[in-house]
MIVEX-453311 format. One record per residue (C-alpha): x, y, z; residue in three letters. Coordinates in pm, whole numbers, plus 32768, in hexadecimal, padded with zeros to 4 digits. Example, Ala and Ser with C-alpha at 12.3 -4.5 7.8 and 13.67 -1.06 7.14 Angstrom:
REM residues 2
84CE7E3E830CALA85577F9682CASER
***
This chain:
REM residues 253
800080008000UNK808A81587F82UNK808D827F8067UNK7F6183AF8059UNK7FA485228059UNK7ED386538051UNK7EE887DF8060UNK7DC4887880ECUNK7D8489B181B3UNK7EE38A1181DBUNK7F3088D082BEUNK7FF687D281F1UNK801386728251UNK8046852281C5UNK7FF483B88214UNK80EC829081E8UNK8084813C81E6UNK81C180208234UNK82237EE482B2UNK82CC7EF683E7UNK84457E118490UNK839F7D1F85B7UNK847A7E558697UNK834C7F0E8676UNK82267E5A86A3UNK82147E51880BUNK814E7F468865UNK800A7F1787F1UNK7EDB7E668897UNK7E567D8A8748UNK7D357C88877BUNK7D227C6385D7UNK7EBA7C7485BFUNK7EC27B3186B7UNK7DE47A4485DFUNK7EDF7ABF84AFUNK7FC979D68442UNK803A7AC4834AUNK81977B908369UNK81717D4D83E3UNK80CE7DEB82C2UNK80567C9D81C6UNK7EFA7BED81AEUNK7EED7A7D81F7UNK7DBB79BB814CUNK7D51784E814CUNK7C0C77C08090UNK7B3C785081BDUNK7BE3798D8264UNK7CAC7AAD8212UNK7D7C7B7B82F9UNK7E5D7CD88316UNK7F4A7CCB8411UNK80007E258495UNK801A7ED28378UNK80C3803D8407UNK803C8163837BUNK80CE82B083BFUNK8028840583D7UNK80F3855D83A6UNK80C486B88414UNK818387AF835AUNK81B4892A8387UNK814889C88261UNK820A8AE3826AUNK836B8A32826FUNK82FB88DD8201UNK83A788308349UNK82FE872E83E9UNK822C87838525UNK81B18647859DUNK816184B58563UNK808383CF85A3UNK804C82648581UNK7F578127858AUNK7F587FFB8564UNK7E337F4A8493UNK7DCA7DE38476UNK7C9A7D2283E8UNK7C367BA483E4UNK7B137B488336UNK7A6079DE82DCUNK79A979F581C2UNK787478D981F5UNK787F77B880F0UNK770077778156UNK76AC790B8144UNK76917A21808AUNK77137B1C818FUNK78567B318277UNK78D27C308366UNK7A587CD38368UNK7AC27D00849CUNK7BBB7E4E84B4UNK7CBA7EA38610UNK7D487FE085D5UNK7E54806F8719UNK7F0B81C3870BUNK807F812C8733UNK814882A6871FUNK80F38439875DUNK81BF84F88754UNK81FE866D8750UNK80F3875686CDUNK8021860886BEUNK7FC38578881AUNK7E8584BC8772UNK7DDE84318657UNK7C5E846485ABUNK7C5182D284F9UNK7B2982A8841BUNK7B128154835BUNK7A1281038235UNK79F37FE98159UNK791E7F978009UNK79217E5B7F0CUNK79247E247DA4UNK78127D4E7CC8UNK77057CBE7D52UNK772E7D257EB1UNK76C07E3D7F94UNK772E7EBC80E7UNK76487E5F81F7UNK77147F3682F0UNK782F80088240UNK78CF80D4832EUNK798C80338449UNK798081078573UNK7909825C84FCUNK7A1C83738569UNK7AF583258670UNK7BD683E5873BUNK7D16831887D8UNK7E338396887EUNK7F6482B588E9UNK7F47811B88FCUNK7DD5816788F3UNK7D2A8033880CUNK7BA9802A8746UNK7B117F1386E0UNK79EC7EC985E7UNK79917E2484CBUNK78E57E56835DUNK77F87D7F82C4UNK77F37D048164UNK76BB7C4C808DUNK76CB7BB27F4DUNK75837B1A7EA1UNK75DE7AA97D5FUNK74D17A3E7C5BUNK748078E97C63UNK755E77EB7BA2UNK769879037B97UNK77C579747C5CUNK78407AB07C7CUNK79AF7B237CF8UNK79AE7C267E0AUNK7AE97D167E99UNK7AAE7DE17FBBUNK7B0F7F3B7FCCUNK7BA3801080DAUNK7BEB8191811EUNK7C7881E18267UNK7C66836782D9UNK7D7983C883A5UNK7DBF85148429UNK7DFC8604857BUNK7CAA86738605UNK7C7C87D085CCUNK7D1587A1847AUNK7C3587888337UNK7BB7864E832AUNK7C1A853B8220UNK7D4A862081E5UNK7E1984F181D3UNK7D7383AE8159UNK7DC8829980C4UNK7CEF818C7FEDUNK7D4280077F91UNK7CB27ED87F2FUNK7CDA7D667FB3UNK7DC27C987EDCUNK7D187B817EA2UNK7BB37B5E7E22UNK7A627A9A7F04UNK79CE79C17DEAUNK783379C57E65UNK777178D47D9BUNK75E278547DC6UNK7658773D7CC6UNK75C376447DE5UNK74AD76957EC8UNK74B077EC7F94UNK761C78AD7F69UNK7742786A7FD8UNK78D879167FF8UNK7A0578AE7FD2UNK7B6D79247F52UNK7B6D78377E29UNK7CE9789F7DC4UNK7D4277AF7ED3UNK7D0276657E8AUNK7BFF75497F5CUNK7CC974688055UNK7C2273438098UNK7CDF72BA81D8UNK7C9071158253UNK7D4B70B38340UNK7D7B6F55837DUNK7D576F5984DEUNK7C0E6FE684B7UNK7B9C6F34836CUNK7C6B6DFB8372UNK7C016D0A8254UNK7B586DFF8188UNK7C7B6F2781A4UNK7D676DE88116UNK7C4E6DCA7FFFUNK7C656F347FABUNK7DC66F5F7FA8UNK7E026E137EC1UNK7D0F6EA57DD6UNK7DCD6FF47DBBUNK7F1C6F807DB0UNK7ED06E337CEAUNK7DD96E537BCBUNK7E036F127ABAUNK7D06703D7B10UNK7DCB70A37C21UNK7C98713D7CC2UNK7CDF724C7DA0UNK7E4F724A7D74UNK7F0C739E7CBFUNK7F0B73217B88UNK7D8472FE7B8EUNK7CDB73B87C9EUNK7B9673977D16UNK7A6B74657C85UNK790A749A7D09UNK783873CD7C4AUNK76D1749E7C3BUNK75E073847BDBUNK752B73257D16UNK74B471D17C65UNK761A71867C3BUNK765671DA7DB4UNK757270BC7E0FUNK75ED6FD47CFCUNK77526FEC7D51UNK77146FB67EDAUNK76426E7F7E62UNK775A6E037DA2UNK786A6E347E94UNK
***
């Protein structure tokens, strides 16, 4: 994510989004950073979830007669969200903790929004409203997303984010800055009802044998042994959509 800057009223500041070393990272109190197995500053996504953890971003004051720097801020943001493989709707969870002030900044106005793309709306869009934070001071709250595809199609959402970050008393959204989740939520009523799921990352099915015994062995000799090689990388599963089929199949096996 590329840093924000604005000009307005005669105040001039900027907003920097970074990764950050693990040397500073201790500060903040993050509920959504914890459940993050990502690194500072990088999503982390599996079939079901998505996550930011600690990404840094950085708000300057500058004096805008000589141009020198007044004052800085900083947060800390994180998200996890589970997008619902039996729904149409999922919730992104957001932690955001003021983890620096200093100087002509001793606190910081946060004000978090999100929106969708395709066949999705925003059930609730903004996170928190306008908050004001000062130092190790955290807010937590969540967005809600709902996708209701036309029966029989899919459609592939990204969620959207601007963050507002600025000095009360300043002009607010002076410094802002806008991006969009990397991956894509494929939503789909292909089956009965809706249902969500990052489809970049491919379907494990996991059978243990101390759980399945005979019929894990039967599984695993099929994909390793016969010349479909069901389920294995060089022929991965795929959702078969015929519900006659379905019952077939399971009669069959």
């Amino acid at each position: 994510m590329a840093a924000s800057k604005s000009h307005k009223g005669g105040v001039r500041a900027c907003t920097e989004v970074k990764r950050v070393d693990a040397d500073g990272r201790a500060v903040a109190e993050r509920a959504a950073a914890e459940a993050c197995s990502a690194q500072p500053g990088r999503y982390y996504a599996d079939r079901h979830s998505y996550c930011l953890s600690d990404t840094r971003i950085t708000y300057t004051l500058y004096d805008p007669g000589s141009g020198a720097a007044t004052g800085v801020g900083e947060i800390s943001l994180s998200s996890n969200a589970e997008p619902d493989a039996n729904s149409g709707w999922w919730n992104e969870e957001f932690t955001a903790t003021v983890t620096k002030t200093e100087g002509h900044v001793s606190s910081l106005a946060v004000n978090l929004t999100a929106s969708c793309t395709n066949a999705c709306r925003m059930i609730n869009p903004d996170a928190w409203g306008t908050k004001v934070l000062v130092l190790r001071r955290s807010i937590s709250s969540h967005v809600t997303y709902s996708s209701s595809p036309a029966k029989g199609t899919e459609t592939m959402v990204t969620p959207q984010y601007s963050l507002k970050l600025y000095q009360p008393g300043d002009t607010p959204g002076d410094s802002y800055h806008n991006w969009s989740l990397p991956l894509k939520v494929r939503c789909d009523a292909e089956l009965s009802g809706y249902g969500c799921v990052i489809n970049q990352l491919q379907a494990v099915l996991k059978l243990p044998l101390s759980k399945y015994g005979e019929a894990a062995a039967t599984y695993w000799y099929a994909q390793a042994e016969l010349a479909d090689h069901w389920g294995a990388p060089d022929n991965p599963l795929s959702r078969n959509k015929d519900e006659a089929a379905h019952k077939a199949n399971r009669y069959r096996t």
